[in-house]
Structures are given as C-alpha cells and as structure tokens.
C-alpha positions as CSV (number, residue, x, y, z in Angstrom):
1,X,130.6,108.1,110.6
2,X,128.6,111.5,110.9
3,X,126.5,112.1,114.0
4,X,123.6,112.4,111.6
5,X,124.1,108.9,111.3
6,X,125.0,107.9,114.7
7,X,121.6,109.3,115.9
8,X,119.3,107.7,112.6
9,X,121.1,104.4,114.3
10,X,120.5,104.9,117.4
11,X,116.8,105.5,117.0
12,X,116.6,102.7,114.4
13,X,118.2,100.2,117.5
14,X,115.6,101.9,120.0
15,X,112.2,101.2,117.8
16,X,113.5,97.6,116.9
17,X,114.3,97.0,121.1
18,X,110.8,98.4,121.8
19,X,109.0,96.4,119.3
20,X,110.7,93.3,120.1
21,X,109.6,94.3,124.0
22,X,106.4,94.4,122.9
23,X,106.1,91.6,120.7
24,X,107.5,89.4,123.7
25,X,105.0,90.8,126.0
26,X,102.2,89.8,123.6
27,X,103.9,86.1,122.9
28,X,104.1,85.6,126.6
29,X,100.4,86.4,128.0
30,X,99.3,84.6,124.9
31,X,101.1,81.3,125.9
32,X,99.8,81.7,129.6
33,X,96.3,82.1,128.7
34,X,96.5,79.0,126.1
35,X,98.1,77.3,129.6
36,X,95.5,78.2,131.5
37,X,92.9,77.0,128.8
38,X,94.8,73.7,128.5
39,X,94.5,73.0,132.4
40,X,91.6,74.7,133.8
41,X,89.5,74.6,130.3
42,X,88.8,78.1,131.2
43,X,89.1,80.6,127.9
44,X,90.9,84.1,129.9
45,X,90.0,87.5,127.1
46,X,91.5,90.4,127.6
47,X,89.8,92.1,124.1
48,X,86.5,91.9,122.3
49,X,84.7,91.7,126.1
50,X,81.1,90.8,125.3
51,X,78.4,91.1,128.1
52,X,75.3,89.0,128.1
53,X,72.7,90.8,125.8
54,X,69.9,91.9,128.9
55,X,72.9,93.9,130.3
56,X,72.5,96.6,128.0
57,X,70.1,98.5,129.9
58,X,73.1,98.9,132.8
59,X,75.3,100.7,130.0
60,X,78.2,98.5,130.2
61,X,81.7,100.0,130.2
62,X,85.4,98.6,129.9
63,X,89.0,99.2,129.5
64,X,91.2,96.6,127.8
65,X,94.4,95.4,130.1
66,X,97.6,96.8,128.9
67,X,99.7,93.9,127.2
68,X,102.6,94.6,129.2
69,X,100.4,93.7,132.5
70,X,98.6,90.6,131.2
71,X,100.9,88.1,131.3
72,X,101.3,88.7,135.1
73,X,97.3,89.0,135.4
74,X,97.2,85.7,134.1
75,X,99.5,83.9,136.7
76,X,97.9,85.4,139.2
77,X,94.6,84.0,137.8
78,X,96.0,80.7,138.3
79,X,96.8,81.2,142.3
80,X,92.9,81.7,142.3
81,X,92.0,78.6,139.6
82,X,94.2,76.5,141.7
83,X,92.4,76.3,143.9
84,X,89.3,74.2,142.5
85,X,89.7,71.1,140.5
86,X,90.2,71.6,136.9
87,X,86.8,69.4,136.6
88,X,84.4,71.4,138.4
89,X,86.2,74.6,137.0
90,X,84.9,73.3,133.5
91,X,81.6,72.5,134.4
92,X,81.2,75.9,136.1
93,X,83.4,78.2,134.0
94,X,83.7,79.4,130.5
95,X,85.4,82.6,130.7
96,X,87.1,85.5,132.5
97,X,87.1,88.1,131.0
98,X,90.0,90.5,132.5
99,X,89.7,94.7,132.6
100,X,91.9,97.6,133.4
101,X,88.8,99.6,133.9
102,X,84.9,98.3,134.6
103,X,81.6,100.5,135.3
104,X,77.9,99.5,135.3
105,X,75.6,103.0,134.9
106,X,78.7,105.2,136.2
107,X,79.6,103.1,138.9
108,X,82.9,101.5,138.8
109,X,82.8,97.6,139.7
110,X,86.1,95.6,140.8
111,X,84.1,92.4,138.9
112,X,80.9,90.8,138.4
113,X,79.6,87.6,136.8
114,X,76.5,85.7,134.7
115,X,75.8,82.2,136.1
116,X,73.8,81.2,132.7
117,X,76.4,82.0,130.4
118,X,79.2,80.9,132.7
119,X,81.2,84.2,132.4
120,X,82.9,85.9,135.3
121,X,84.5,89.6,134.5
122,X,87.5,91.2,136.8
123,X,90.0,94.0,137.8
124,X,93.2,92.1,137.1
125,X,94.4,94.0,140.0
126,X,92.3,91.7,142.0
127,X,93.1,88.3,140.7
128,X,95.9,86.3,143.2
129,X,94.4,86.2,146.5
130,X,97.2,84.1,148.0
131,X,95.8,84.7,151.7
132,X,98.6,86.9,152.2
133,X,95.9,90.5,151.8
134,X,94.4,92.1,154.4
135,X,91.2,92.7,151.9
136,X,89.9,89.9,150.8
137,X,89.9,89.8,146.8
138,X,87.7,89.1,143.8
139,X,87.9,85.7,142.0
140,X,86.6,83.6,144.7
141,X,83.8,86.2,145.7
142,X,82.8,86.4,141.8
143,X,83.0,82.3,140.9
144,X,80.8,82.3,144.6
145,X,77.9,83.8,143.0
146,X,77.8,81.6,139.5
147,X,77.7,78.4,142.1
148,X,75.0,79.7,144.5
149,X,72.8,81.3,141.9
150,X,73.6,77.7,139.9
151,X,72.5,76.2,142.9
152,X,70.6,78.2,144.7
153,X,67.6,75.7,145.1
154,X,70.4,73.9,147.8
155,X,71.6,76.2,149.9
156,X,69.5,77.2,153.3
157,X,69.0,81.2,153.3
158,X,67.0,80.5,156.0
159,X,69.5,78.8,158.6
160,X,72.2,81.2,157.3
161,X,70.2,84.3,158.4
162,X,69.4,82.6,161.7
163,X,73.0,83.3,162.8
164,X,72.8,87.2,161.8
165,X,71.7,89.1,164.9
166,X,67.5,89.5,165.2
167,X,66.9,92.4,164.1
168,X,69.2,92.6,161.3
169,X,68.5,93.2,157.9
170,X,70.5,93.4,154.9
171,X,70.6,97.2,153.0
172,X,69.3,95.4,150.0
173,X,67.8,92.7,148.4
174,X,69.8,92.3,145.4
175,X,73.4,93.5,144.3
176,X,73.3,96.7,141.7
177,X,74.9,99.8,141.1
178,X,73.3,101.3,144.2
179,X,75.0,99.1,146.6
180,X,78.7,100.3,144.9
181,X,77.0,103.7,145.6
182,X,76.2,103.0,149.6
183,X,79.5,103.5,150.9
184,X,79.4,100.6,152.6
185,X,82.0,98.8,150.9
186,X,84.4,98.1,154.2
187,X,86.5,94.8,153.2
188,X,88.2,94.4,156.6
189,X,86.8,92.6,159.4
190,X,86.5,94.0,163.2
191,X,85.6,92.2,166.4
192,X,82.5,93.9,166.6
193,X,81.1,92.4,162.9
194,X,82.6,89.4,163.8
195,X,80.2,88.9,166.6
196,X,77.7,89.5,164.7
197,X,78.6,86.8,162.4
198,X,80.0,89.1,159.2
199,X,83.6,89.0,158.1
200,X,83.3,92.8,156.5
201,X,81.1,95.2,156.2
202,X,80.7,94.7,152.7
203,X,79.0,91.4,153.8
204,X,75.6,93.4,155.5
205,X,74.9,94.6,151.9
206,X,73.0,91.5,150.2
207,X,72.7,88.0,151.1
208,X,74.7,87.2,148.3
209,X,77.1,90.0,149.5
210,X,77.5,87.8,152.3
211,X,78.2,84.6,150.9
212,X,80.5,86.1,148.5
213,X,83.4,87.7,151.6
214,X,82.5,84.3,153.4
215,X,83.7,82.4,150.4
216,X,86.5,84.0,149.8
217,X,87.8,84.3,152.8
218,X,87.0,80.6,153.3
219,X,88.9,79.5,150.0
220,X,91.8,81.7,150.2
221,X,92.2,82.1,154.1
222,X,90.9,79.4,155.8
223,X,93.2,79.3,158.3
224,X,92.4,83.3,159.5
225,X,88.7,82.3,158.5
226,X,89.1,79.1,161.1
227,X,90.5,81.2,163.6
228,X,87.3,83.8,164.0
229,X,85.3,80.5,163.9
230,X,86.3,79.4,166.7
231,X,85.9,82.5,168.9
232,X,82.9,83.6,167.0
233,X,79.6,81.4,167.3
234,X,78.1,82.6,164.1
235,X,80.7,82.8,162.2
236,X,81.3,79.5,162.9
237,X,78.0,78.1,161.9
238,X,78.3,80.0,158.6
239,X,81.4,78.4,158.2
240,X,80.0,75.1,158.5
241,X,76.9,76.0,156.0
242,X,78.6,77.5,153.8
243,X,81.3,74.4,153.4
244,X,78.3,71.8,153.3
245,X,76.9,73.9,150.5
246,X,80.0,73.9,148.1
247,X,80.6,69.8,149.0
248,X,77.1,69.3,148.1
249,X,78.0,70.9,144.6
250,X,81.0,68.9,144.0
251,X,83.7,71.6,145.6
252,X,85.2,70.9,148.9
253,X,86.5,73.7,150.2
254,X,90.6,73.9,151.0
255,X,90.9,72.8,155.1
256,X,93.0,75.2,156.9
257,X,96.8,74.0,158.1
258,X,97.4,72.8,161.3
C-alpha cells in the first residue's frame, strides 16, 4: 500500500474519530438537559438565548457554551437544583439559560435573572457551588432575586437594614451596569464586614446585592454561614430573616451539619 494511501487513511480515521467525538458530546449534554427537565421541570438552553423584550435598551450580548463543556455545565447545574425541591423549582423556574460569554451595555455580567418570565441566565463557570469555593457562586444568588422580587411584599427591608451599622448606606439603589463598573465586587468575606453584618463586599452594593451573597452562602454553606452567625450579632439576625423569608415562600433553607 502507497504512503499516498496510508496518509488519505489516516486522515479519513481522524475526521470520522473527531466527528464521532463530537457527535457524543452533543448526545450527552442533550440527555442531561432532558434529565434535568424530567426532575427539576426546569428547560436548561444553551442556543437561541432570548431576553425579555424591555431588555433591549441594555444592548444584550451572549456567547453560546461550547458543546464539549455543556454536558459538564449541566451536572454542575444539578449540585445547585438539588438543592430546592423539584416543586417549588417548577413554580419558580422556567429556564436557565447557560453562556460562555454575557454583557449588558459593555459590561460583562457572571448572570442575571427576570422574576416575571421566570428565566435566570449564567456563566456556566459558575454553576456547582458545592460549598467547597472560597467565592461564593451564582445560581443561588441569581434564583435569590426571582423569589424576593416574587415576594417582595413579604420580606422586612426595614428589620434587615436595622442590623447594618447606622450610618450605612448601600452605593446604590438598584443593581445595573454601573454597579459591575464600581469596583466593588469583593466576594470574600473579612472580620471587619462581618461585623458589620455583610458576608462580602459585594453585599454593600444594593439591598438586593445583599440578599443575594446572604442566600447563597446560606444555601450552599450553611455550615461556614452558621459559624460567622454565631460570633457575629448581625449576621446572625440576617440569618434568621432571611431563613423565615424563604420558609414563608415555601423553601426551607438546608440546616448546617452538626
């Protein structure tokens, strides 16, 4: 057999091994996402990303997963769905809609959400907060925003900011693109914002910024979370707002191991 050959063959054995690669890569975060659809009754996209229609004026901008990461993106969803019944996940959640790349007017976002149309978007970097980070991560901090705007008539802002310090205010009154531009996007706790009853800087930003690192670390970390409580004052009594909020809505919150 020529060489000329040899080589046409070995090309020909390459293209067929890559495309069968691929082809399983496809199969695979396909069957995970109809798994995750089939016990969570949450619908995962990683293509055709839509964003509510009054979000055009933020110029909207997204990169599609690459198929050979989205069947892990999708088990690591499920570390984060796990963690709520599958019944309260229906009610509250339609879709997550997955990205490689997300950006709101230029600035880059690691996720966002809509509480009307039940839709939460995310890095899939940041999907599988096991409690095992240092940073806190993003699906409990996004799915924490659809239930307190849902239920926002329920929740006491008042008696929450009573355990900031006095003469604290938050940078802004609303999350945007201008708090991603602030700088102030520390997700690591110290003693000193502990005592004043915030688990990351990130936290000082909005009200709802606040919330959101409380919930997360309270659903994926409780046992860290229950630790500062009980050395901190105010973290502790945001603790116990915060978990009287969610039960209220039908959630209760994971209790930390003994």
């Amino acid at each position: 057999m020529s060489r000329g050959i040899l080589i046409r063959i070995h090309l020909l054995l390459s293209f067929l091994l890559v495309h069968a690669s691929l082809s399983f890569a496809q199969s695979s975060w396909k069957e995970e996402t109809i798994q995750v659809a089939n016990e969570f009754g949450v619908t995962v996209v990683f293509d055709d990303v839509e964003f509510p229609d009054y979000w055009e004026s933020w110029s909207p901008e997204w990169q599609a997963v690459p198929e050979d990461k989205r069947a892990v993106a999708v088990r690591k969803l499920k570390i984060d769905l796990a963690k709520y019944d599958p019944r309260y996940l229906r009610t509250h959640l339609e879709k997550v809609f997955l990205v490689d790349d997300l950006a709101f007017k230029k600035a880059k976002y690691g996720g966002t959400n809509d509480h009307l149309q039940k839709w939460l978007y995310l890095h899939h970097a940041w999907t599988g907060d096991d409690g095992s980070h240092a940073k806190a991560m993003g699906f409990h901090h996004e799915f924490s925003s659809i239930i307190y705007k849902t239920y926002k008539k329920d929740f006491d802002e008042d008696a929450w900011q009573k355990n900031n310090p006095e003469d604290f205010n938050y940078a802004f009154k609303e999350s945007s693109d201008e708090n991603l531009r602030s700088g102030r996007l520390g997700l690591l706790g110290s003693k000193e914002l502990y005592q004043e009853g915030f688990v990351c800087e990130y936290g000082q930003l909005t009200l709802e910024d606040d919330i959101n690192t409380f919930s997360q670390h309270l659903i994926a970390k409780p046992e860290l979370l229950n630790a500062q409580a009980n050395e901190y004052p105010r973290i502790k009594k945001k603790v116990k707002l915060l978990s009287d909020f969610f039960r209220s809505t039908g959630y209760a919150p994971p209790k930390p191991k003994k």
